[in-house]
C-alpha positions in Angstrom: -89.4 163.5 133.6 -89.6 164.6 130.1 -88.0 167.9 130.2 -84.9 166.7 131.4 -85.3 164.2 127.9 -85.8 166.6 126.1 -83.0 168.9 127.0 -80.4 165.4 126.9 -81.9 165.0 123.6 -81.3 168.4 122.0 -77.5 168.9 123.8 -77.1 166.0 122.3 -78.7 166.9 118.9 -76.8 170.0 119.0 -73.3 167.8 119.2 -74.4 165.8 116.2 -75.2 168.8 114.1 -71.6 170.3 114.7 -70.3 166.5 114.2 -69.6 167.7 110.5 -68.4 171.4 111.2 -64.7 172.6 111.8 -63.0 175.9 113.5 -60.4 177.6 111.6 -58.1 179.7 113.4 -55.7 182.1 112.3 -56.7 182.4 108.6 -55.7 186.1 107.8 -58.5 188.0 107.4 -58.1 189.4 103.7 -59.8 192.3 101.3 -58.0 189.9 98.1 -59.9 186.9 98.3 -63.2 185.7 100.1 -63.1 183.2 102.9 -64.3 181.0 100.8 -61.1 180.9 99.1 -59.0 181.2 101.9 -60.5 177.5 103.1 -60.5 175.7 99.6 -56.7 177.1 99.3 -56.1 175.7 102.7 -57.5 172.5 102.2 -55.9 172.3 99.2 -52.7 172.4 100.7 -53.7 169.3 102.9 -54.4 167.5 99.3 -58.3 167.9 100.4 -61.0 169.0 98.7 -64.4 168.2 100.7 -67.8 169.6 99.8 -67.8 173.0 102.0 -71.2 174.0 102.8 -71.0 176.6 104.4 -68.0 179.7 105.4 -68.6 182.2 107.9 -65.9 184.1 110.5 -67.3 184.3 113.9 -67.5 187.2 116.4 -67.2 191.2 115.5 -64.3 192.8 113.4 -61.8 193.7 115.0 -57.8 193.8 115.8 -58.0 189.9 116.0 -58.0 187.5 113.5 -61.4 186.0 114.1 -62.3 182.1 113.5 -63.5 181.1 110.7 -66.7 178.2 111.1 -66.0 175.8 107.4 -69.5 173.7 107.5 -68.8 170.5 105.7 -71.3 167.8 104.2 -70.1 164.9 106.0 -68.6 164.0 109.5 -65.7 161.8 107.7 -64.3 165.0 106.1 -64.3 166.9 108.8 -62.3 164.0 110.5 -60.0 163.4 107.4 -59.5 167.3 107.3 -58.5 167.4 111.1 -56.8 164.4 110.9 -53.8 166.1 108.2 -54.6 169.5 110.0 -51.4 168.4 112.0 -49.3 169.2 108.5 -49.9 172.9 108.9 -47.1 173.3 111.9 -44.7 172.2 108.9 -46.0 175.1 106.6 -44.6 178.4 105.7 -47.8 179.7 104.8 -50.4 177.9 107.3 -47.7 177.7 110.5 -50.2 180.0 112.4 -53.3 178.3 111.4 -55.2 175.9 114.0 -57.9 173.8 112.8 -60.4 172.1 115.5 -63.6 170.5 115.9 -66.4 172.8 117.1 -67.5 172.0 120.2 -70.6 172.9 122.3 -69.9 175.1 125.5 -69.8 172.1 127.5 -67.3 169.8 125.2 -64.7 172.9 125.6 -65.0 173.0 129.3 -64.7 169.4 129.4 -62.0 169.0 126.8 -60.5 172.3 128.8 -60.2 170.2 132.3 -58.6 167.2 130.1 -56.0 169.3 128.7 -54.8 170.7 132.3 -54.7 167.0 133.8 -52.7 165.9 130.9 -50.2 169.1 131.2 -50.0 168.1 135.4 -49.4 164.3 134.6 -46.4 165.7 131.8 -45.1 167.7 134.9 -45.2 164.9 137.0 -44.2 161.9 135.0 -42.0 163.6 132.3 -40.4 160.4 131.2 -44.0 158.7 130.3 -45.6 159.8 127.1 -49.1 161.0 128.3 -52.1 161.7 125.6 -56.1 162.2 125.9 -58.0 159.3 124.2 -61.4 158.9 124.1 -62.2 161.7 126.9 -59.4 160.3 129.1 -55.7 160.6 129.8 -53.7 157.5 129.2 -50.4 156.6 129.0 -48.5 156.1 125.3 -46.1 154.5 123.4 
């Protein structure tokens, strides 16, 4: 009875601690300035500038452009941050750049089987605006 506790408790533990954290992707990958740099710019161009705590690319060097995980000190900049991350599309410099929460191995599945329902409701009802709130897909305005 405990053990299964336990393990709720720390999956859900785990969620809380990456509550704060965001995955950049698409930042070029550059000799000229640190990743560091790359963010604050990046942020800076959203008219942010949060307390970063932490920058570090994720997964082994290579021919793709690897994530970047930005570690922030609070939960409500990583939401403000995502929240104007929508801007970039509009960029000539940040067009390619995605931000997103980062998610545990279970969210992304979830969040994964979400985003094909709401592509199969768009096929089948394309005169309905269809979007995923609060782990569901409902209809908009």
């Amino acid at each position: 009875d405990t053990a299964p506790r336990m393990i709720r408790n720390a999956i859900s533990s785990a969620a809380e601690d990456r509550s704060a954290n965001l995955i950049v992707y698409g930042l070029p990958e550059s000799t000229d300035c640190t990743d560091q740099d790359g963010i604050k710019d990046l942020f800076a161009h959203l008219d942010e500038a949060p307390v970063v705590s932490k920058v570090e690319r994720l997964g082994r060097s290579g021919e793709q452009v690897r994530p970047v995980r930005v570690v922030l000190r609070t939960r409500e900049a990583a939401r403000t941050v995502l929240g104007k991350s929508a801007r970039l599309k509009d960029s000539n410099d940040y067009q390619s750049v995605y931000i997103a929460p980062d998610l545990t191995v279970e969210e992304r599945v979830e969040r994964r089987a979400l985003v094909a329902k709401l592509k199969e409701k768009r096929e089948l009802e394309p005169d309905k605006v269809w979007r995923i709130r609060r782990g569901s897909v409902v209809e908009g305005e």
